[in-house]
C-alpha positions as CSV (number, residue, x, y, z in Angstrom):
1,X,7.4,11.8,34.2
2,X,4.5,13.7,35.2
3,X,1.6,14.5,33.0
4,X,-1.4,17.0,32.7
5,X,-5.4,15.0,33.3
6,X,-8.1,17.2,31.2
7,X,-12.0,16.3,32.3
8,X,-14.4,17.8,29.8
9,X,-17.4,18.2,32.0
10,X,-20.8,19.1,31.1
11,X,-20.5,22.2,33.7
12,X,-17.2,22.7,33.7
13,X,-13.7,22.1,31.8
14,X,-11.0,21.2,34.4
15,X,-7.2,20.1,34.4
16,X,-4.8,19.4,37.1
17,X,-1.0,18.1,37.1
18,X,-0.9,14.0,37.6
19,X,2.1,13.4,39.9
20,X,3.0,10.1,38.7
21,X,5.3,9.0,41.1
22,X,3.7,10.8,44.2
23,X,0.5,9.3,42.7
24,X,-1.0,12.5,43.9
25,X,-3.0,16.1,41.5
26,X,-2.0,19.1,41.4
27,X,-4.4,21.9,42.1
28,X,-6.9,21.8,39.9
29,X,-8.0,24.9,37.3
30,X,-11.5,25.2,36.0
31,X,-12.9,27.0,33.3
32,X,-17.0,26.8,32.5
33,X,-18.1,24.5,29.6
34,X,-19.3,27.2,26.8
35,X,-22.8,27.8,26.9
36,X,-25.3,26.2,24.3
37,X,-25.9,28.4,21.1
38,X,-28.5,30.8,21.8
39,X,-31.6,31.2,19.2
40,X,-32.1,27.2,18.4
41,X,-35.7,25.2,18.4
42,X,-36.9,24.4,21.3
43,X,-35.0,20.8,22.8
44,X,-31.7,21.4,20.6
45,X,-29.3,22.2,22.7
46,X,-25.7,22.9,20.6
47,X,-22.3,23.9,21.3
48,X,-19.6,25.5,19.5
49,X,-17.3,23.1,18.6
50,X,-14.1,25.2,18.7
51,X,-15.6,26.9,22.0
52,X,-14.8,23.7,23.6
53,X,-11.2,23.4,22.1
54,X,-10.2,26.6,23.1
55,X,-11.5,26.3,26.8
56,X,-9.3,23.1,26.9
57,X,-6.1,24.5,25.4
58,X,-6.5,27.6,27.7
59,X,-6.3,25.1,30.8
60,X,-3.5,23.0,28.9
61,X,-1.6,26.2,28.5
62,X,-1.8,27.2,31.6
63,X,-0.9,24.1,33.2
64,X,1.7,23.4,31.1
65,X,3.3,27.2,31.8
66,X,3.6,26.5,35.5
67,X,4.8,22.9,34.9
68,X,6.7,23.0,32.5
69,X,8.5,19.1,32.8
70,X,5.5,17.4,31.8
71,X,4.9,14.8,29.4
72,X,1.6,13.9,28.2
73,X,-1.8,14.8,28.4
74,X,-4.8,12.4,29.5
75,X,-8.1,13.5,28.3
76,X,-11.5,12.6,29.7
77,X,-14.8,13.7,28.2
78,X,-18.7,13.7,28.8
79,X,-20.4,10.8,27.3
80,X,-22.7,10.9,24.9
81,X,-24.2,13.6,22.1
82,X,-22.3,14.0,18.7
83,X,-20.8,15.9,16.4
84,X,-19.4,15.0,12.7
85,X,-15.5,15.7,11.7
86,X,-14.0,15.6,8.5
87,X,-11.2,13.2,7.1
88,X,-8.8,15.3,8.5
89,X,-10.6,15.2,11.9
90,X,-12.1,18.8,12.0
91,X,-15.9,19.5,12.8
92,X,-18.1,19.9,10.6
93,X,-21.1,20.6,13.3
94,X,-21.3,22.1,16.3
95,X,-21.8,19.4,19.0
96,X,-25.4,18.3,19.5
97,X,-25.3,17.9,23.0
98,X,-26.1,14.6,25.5
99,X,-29.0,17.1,26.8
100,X,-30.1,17.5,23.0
101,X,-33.7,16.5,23.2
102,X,-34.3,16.6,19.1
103,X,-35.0,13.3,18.7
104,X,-37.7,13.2,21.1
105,X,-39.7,15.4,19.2
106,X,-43.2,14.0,18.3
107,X,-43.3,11.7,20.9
108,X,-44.7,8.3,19.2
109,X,-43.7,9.2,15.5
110,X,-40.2,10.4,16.8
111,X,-36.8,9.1,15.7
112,X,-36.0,8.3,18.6
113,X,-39.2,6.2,19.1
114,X,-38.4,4.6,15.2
115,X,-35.1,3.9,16.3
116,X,-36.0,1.5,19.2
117,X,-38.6,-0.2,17.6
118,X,-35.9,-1.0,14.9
119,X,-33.8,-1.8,17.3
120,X,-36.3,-3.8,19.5
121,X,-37.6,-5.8,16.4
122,X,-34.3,-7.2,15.5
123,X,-33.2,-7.6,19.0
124,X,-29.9,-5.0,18.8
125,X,-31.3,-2.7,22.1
126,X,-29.8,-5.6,24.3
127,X,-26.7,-6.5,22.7
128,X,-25.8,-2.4,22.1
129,X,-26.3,-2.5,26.0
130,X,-30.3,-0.9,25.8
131,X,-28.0,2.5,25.4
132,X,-30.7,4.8,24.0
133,X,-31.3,8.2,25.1
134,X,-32.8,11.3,23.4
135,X,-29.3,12.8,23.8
136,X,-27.4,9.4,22.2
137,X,-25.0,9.5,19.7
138,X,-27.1,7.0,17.8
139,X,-30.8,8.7,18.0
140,X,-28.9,12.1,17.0
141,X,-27.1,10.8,13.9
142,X,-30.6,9.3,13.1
143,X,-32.2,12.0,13.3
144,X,-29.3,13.8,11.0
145,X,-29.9,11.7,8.6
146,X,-33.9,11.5,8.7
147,X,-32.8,15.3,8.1
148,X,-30.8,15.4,5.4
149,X,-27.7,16.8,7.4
150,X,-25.7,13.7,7.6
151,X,-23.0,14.7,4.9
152,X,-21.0,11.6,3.0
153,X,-17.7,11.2,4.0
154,X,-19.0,12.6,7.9
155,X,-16.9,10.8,11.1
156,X,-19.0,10.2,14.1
157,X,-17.2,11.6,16.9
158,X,-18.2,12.9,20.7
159,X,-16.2,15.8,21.7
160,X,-13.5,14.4,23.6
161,X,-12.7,13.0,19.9
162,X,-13.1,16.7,18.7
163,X,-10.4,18.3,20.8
164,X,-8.0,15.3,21.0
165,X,-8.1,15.5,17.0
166,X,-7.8,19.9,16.9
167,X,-4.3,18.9,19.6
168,X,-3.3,16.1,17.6
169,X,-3.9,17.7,14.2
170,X,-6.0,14.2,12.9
171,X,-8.8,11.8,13.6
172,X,-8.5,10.3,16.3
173,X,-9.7,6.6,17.8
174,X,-12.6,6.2,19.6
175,X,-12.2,4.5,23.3
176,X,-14.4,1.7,24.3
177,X,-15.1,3.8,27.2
178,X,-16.7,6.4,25.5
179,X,-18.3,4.3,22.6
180,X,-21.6,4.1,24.4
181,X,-24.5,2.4,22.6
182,X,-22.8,1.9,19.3
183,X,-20.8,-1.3,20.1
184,X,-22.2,-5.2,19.9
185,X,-21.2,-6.0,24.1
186,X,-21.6,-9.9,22.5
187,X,-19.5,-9.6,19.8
188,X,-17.4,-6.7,19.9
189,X,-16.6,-3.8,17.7
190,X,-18.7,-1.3,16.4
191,X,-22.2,-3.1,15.7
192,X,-22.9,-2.1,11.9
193,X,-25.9,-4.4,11.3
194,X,-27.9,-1.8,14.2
195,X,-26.8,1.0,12.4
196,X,-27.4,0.0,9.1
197,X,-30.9,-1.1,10.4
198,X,-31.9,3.0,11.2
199,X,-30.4,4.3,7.9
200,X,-26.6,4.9,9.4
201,X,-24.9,2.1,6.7
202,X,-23.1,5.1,5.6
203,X,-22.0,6.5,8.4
204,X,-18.2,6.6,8.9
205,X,-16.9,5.5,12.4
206,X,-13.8,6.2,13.5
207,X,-11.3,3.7,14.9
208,X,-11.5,1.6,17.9
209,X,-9.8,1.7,20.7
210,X,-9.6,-0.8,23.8
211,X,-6.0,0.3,25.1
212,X,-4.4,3.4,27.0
213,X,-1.6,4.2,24.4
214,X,-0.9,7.5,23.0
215,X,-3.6,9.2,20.0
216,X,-0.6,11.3,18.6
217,X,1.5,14.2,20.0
218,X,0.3,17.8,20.3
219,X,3.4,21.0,21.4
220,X,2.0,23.1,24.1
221,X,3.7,26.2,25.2
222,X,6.8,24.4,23.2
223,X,6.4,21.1,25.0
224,X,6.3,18.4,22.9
225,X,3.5,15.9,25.0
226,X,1.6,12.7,23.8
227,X,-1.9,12.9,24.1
228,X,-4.0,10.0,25.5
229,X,-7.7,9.6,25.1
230,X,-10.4,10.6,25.4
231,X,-11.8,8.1,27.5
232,X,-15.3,7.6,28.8
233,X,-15.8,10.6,31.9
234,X,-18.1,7.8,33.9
235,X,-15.7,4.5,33.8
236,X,-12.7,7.2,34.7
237,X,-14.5,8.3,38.3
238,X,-15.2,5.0,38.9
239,X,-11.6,3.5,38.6
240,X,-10.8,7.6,40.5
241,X,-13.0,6.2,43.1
242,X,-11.8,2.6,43.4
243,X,-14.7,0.8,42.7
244,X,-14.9,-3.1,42.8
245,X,-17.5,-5.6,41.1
246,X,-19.1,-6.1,45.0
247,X,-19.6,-2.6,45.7
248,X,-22.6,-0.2,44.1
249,X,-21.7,3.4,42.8
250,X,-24.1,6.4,43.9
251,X,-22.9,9.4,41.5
252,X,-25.2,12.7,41.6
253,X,-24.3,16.0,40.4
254,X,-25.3,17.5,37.6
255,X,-27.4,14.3,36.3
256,X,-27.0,10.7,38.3
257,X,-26.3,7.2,37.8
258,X,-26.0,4.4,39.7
259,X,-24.1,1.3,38.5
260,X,-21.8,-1.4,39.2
261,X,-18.8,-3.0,37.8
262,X,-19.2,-6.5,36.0
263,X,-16.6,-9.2,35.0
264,X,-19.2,-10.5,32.0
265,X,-22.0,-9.1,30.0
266,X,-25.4,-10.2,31.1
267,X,-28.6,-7.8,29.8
268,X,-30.7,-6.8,32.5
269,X,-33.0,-4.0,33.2
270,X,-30.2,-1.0,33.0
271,X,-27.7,-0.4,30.5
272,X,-24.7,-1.7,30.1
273,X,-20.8,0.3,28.6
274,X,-17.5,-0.9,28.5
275,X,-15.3,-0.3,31.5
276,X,-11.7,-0.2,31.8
277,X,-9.7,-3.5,32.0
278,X,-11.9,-5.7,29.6
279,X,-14.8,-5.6,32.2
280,X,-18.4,-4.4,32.2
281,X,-20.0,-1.3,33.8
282,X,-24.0,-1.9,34.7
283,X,-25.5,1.5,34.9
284,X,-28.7,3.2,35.0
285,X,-28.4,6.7,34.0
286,X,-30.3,10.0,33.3
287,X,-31.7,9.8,36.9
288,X,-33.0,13.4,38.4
289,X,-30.3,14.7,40.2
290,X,-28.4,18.4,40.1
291,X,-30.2,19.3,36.8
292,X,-34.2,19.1,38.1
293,X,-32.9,20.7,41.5
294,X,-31.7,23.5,39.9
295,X,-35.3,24.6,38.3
296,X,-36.4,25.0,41.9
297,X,-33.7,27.0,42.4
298,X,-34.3,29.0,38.7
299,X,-37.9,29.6,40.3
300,X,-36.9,31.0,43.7
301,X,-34.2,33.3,42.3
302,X,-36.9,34.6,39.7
303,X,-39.0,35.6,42.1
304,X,-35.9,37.6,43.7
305,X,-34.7,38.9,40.2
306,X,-38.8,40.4,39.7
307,X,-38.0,42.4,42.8
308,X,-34.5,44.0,41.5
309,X,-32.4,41.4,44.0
310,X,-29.6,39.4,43.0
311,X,-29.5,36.5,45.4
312,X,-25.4,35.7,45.8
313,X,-26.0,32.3,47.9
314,X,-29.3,30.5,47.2
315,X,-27.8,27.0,47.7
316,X,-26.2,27.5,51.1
317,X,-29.4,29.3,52.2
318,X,-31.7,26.5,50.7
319,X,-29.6,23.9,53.5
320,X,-30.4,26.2,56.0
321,X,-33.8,25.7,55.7
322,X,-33.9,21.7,55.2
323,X,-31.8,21.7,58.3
324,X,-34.8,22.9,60.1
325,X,-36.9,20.6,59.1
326,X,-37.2,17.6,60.6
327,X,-39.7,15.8,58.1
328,X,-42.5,16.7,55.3
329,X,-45.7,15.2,53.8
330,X,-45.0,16.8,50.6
331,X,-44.1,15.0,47.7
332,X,-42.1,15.5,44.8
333,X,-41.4,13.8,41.8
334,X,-38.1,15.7,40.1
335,X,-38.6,13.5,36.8
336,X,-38.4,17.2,34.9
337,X,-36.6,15.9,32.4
338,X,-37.5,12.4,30.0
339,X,-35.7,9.4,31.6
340,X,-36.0,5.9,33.4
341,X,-38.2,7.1,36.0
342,X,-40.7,9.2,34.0
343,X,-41.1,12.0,31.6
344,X,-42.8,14.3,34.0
345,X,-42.4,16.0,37.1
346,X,-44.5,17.3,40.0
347,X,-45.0,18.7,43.7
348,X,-48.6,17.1,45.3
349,X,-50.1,16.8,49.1
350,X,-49.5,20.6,49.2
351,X,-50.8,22.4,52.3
352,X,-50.8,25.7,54.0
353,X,-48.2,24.2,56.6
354,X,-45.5,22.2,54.1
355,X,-45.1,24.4,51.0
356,X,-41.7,26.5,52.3
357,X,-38.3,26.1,51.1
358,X,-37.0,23.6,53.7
359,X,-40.1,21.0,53.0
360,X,-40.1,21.6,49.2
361,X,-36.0,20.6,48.7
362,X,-36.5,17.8,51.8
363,X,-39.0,16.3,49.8
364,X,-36.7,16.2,46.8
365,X,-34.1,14.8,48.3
366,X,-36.0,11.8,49.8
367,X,-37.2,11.6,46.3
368,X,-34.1,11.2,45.0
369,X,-32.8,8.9,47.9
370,X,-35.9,6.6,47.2
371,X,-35.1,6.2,43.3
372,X,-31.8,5.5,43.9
373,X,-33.0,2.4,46.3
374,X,-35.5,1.6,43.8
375,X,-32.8,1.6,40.7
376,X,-30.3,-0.7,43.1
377,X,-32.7,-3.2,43.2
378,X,-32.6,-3.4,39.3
379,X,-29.3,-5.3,39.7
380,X,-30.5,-8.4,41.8
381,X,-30.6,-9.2,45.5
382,X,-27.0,-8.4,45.6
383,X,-25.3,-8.3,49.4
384,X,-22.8,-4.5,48.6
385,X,-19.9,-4.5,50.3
386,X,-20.1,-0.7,50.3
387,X,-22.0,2.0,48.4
388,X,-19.6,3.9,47.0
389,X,-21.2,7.7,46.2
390,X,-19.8,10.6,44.7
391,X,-20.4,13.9,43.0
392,X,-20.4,17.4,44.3
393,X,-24.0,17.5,45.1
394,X,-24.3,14.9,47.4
395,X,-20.9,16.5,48.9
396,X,-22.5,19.8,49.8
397,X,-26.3,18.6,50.4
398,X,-25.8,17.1,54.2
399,X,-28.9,15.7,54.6
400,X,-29.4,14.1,51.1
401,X,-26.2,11.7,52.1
402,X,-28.2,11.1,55.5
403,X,-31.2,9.9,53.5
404,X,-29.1,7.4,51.4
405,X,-27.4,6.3,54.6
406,X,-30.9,5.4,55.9
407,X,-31.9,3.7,52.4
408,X,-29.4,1.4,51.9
409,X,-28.0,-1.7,54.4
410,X,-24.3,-1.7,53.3
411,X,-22.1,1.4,55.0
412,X,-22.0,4.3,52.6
413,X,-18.3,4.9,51.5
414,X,-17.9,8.8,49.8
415,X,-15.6,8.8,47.2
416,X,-12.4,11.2,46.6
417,X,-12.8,14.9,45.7
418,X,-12.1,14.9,42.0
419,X,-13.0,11.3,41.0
420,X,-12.2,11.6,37.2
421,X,-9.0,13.1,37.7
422,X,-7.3,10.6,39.8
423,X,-8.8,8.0,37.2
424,X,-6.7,9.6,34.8
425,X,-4.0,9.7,37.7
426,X,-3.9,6.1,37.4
427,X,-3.9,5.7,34.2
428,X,-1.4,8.0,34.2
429,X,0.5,5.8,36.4
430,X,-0.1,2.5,34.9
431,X,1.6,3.8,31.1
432,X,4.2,5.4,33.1
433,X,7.8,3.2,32.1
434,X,9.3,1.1,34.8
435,X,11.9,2.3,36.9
């Protein structure tokens, strides 16, 4: 029977039909994610909980109008951030975004800088996978608590969790795939001794989950369908793109990783998440991608919107002008935002010759070409078989997937449209009963 696949993107909510036995998606629909709250400090960057819910049942609805024999609905979700839920699984706070930068604040005396040297002292940073990011689940329930807003009785949830459990009408389970720095990768299961160590010992987690089977039943436009999920947005395009333990995964769009697939866990310098299939997925994330790009865009179409013009097509006139340009000596460093490669950005070797539009975004990305070599390297010597990239940057950015084909040795294989989706798809596929 076919089913309905849900990704909740940072940029955008989309849904298509899974044709199980075709093994094929349905057009897709796309609604924006809500916008943060307006009017917040400066770093906190929050969404309306319900916002999101009622994006994703707008796209169930419809998909569910025009298909009307479906059967269940698989749910991905972006990784990371947090909100809390009642016992009957309804928020309780917005959702403090993965691009939340609160716990950063202060630098040395932050949480998140207390957090890792907890963590570091007592050796948990390796065996939670060294997942900790400003925007973690873990740094921002620290932070709530430092706070005093981290309620008794609270479930940690992301918000996948929070719209499976507004369709399913309770808590739901947490997936391994989406339970990102809050396991022990030795030992398995949620790793209470780390989280008791920062002040989290009463902090209620919700169940685990390891398999695919249903989270409850949700009725849809009066269609009675199981709801499966939400699983970890990453390991889904991965398993969309058909990636195997000898191949490397390039993903850019909005922000980047690049990882691989492992049979056993083994700490290295990059972090480490459950995958699907009782493997390991290496990864080095946060890496400058879509996200810094787009403040160079913000700055050009300022400058236009000072003047009274509304620029319509700023990206397609931007690879106009790297077209042209055959190579630049400027240099550009896109780490805008805090992550593995540095906390701050910057343009040098400008002259009265390179500083135009083609040289400035050619520089970028060679930047972003170079890092990606330099993060590979972070896994070993290792011979790829291919390097498997995706994301809709690199789709529409020509001469950014011309750099990467000069960076790396093994032949560059580009990953289906809609990655996430057809990981769903096979999901989809593999719970579907035999004939």
């Amino acid at each position: 029977m076919d089913a309905i696949g849900i990704d909740i993107g940072s940029t955008s909510i989309k849904g298509a039909v899974l044709h199980v036995d075709s093994r094929c998606l349905g057009t897709p629909v796309a609604r924006r994610f809500p916008a943060p709250l307006a009017g917040l400090p400066a770093g906190h960057v929050e969404i309306e909980p319900h916002a999101v819910s009622d994006t994703v049942a707008d796209v169930l609805t419809e998909l569910v109008a025009a298909h009307p024999g479906v059967g269940a609905v698989y749910l991905s979700s972006q990784m990371g951030g947090l909100l809390l839920l009642d016992g009957h699984g309804r928020p309780r706070t917005n959702y403090l975004s993965w691009r939340d930068e609160r716990s950063a604040a202060g630098e040395a005396g932050s949480t998140l800088a207390l957090v890792r040297a907890a963590w570091e002292r007592h050796g948990d940073l390796l065996t939670l996978g060294s997942e900790l990011q400003a925007g973690s689940a873990t740094s921002l329930a620290a932070w709530l608590a430092t706070h005093g807003h981290l309620t008794d009785g609270a479930t940690l949830a992301g918000i996948g969790e929070a719209v499976a459990a507004g369709l399913v009408g309770e808590g739901v389970p947490m997936h391994a795939t989406a339970a990102i720095g809050l396991l022990d990768l030795e030992r398995g299961g949620w790793h209470h001794a780390a989280l008791g160590r920062i002040g989290l010992e009463s902090l209620h987690l919700p169940a685990l989950a390891t398999s695919e089977a249903p989270v409850g039943t949700t009725v849809v436009a009066g269609r009675r369908l199981e709801v499966h999920g939400p699983y970890g947005d990453q390991p889904c395009a991965l398993r969309g793109a058909g990636l195997a333990p000898d191949e490397l995964s390039l993903n850019i769009s909005t922000g980047s990783q690049v990882s691989r697939l492992a049979r056993a866990f083994a700490p290295g310098p990059y972090q480490t998440r459950r995958a699907f299939g009782g493997m390991f997925l290496d990864t080095v994330t946060h890496l400058p991608a879509g996200r810094s790009l787009e403040l160079l865009v913000d700055l050009l179409v300022d400058v236009a919107a000072a003047e009274g013009v509304s620029l319509t097509a700023p990206w397609e006139s931007i690879q106009r002008r790297v077209a042209a340009v055959a190579d630049t000596d400027l240099d550009v460093d896109l780490a805008f935002f805090p992550g593995p490669l540095g906390t701050h950005g910057s343009v040098r070797g400008i002259t009265t010759g390179n500083l135009t539009v083609g040289s400035l975004f050619l520089a970028a990305y060679r930047a972003m070409a170079d890092a990606y070599a330099c993060v590979a390297a972070r896994f070993g010597p290792v011979a790829w078989r291919e390097v498997v990239v995706s994301g809709g940057l690199v789709r529409r950015t020509p001469r950014l997937r011309a750099l990467l084909a000069e960076r790396f040795v093994a032949p560059l294989r580009e990953s289906p449209e809609e990655e996430t989706l057809l990981g769903l798809l096979d999901i989809a596929c593999e719970n579907a009963p035999a004939p």
